[in-house]
MARFIFI-461242 format. One record per residue (C-alpha): residue number from 1; residue in one letter; x, y, z. Coordinates in steps of 0.5 Angstrom, whole numbers, plus 2048, in hexadecimal, padded with zeros to 3 digits. Layout:
BEGIN
NODE;n;res;X;Y;Z
NODE;NUM;A;X;Y;Z .
...
***
This chain:
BEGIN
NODE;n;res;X;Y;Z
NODE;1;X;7FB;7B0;7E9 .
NODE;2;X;7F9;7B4;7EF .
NODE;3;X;7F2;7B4;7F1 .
NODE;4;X;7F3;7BB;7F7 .
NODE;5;X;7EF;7BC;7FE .
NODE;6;X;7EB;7C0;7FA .
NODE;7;X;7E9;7BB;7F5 .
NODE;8;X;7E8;7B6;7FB .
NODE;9;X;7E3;7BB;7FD .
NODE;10;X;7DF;7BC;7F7 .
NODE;11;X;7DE;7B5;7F6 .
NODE;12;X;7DC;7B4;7FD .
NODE;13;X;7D7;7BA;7FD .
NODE;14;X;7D4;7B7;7F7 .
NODE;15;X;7D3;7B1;7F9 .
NODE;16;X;7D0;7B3;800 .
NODE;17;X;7CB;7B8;7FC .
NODE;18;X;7C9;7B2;7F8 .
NODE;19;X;7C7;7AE;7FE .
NODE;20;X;7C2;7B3;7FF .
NODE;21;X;7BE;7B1;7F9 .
NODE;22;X;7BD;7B8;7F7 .
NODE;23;X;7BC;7BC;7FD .
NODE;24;X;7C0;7C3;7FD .
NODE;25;X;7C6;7C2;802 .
NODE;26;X;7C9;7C8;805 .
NODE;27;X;7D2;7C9;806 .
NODE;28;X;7D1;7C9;80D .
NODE;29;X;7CE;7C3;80D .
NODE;30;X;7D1;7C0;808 .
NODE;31;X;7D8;7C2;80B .
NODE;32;X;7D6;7BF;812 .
NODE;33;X;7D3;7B9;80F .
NODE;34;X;7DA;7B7;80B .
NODE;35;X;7E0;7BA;810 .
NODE;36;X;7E1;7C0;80B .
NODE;37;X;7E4;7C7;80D .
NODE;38;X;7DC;7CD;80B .
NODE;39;X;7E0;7D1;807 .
NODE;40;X;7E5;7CD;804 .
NODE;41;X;7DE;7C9;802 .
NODE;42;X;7DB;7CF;800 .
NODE;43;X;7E0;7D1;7FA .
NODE;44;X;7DF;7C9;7F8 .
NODE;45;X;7D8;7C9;7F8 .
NODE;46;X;7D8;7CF;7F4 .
NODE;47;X;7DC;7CC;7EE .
NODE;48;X;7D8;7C6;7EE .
NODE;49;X;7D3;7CB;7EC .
NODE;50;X;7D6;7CF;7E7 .
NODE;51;X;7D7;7C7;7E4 .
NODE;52;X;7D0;7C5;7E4 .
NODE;53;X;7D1;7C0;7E8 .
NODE;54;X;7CE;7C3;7EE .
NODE;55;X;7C8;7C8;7EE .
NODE;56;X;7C8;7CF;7F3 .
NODE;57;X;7C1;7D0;7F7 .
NODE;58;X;7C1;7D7;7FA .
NODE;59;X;7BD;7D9;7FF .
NODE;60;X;7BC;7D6;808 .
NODE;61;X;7BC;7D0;805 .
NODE;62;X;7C0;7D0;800 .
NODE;63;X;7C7;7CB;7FE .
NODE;64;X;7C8;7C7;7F9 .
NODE;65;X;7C6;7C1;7F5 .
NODE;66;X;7C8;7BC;7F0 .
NODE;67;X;7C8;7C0;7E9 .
NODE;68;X;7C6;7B9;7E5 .
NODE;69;X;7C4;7B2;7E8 .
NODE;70;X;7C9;7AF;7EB .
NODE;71;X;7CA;7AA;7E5 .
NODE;72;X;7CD;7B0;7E1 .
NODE;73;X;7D2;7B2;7E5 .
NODE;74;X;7D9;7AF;7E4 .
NODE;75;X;7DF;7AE;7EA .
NODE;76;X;7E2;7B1;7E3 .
NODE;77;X;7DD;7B7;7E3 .
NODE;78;X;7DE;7B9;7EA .
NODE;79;X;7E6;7B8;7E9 .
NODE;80;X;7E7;7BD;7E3 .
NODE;81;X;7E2;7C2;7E7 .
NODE;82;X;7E6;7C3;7EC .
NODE;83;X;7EE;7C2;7E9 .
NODE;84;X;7ED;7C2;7E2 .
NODE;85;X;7F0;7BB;7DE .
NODE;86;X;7F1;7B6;7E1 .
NODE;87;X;7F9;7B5;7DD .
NODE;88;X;7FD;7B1;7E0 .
NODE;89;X;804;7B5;7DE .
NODE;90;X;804;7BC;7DC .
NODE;91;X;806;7B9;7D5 .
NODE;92;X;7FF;7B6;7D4 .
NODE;93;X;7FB;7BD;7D7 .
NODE;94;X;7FB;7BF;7D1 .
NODE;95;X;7FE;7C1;7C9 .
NODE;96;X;803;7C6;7CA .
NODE;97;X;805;7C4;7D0 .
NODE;98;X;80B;7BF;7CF .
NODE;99;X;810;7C1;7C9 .
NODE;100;X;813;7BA;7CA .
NODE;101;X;80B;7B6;7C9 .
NODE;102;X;80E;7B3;7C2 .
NODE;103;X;814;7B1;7C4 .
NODE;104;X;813;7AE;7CC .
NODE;105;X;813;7A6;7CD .
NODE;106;X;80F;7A7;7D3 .
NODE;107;X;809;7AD;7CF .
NODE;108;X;804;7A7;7CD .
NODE;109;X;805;7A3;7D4 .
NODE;110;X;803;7AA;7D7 .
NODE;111;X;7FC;7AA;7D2 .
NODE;112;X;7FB;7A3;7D3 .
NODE;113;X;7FA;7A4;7DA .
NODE;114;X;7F7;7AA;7DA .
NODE;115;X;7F1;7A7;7D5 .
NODE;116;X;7F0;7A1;7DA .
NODE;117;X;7F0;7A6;7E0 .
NODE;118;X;7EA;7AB;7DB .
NODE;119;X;7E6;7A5;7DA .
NODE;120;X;7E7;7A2;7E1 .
NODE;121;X;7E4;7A8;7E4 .
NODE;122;X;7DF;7A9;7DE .
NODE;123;X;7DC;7A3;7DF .
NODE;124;X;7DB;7A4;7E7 .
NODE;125;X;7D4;7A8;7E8 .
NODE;126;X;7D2;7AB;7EF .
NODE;127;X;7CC;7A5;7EE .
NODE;128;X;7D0;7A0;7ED .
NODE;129;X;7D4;7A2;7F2 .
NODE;130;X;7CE;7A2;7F7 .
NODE;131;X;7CC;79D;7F6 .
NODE;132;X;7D3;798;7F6 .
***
């Protein structure tokens, strides 16, 4: 699995929105503060909100801010906002996506490793992280 700059970006978003401990955050500052392109932020951050995992403030002072406590939010979840599943192969992306899942050797190693690397991310919480 490839976690893309994209995905990187969102993790280090969230993750500089739940020091703030509740505090809206802006794009301008965030993107700033963590070395990413305004606009490219800029469509992150939207996505994150559509997800529930960030809120959207509008208004002059407006930004954003974690949706739920950094606790409730998993590496997993930010992941899956961003890119979708976290398959390791195609095969296992989901039904339909290989005709040869029932007859392939390497079909289970590919759904084994991909239930180790959910339950890894979904394990890791901002909170948890924080604080490590």
């Amino acid at each position: 699995m490839l976690v893309t700059r994209e995905t990187d970006y969102a993790i280090r978003t969230v993750m500089y929105i739940a020091k703030e401990g509740g505090r809206v955050a802006n794009v301008t500052e965030v993107a700033a503060a963590m070395s990413i392109p305004k606009t490219f932020l800029a469509k992150i951050v939207q996505r994150l909100a559509k997800q529930k995992i960030l809120v959207s403030i509008r208004g002059v002072n407006g930004g954003f801010r974690l949706a739920n406590g950094p606790e409730d939010i998993s590496l997993l979840s930010i992941l899956e906002a961003i890119q979708g599943t976290a398959a390791i192969n195609m095969c296992v992306a989901g039904r339909g996506s290989c005709g040869l899942s029932g007859t392939c050797a390497v079909h289970s190693v590919w759904v084994e490793m991909r239930k180790e690397v959910e339950q890894t991310l979904r394990e890791q919480t901002v909170k948890g992280l924080l604080t490590s």
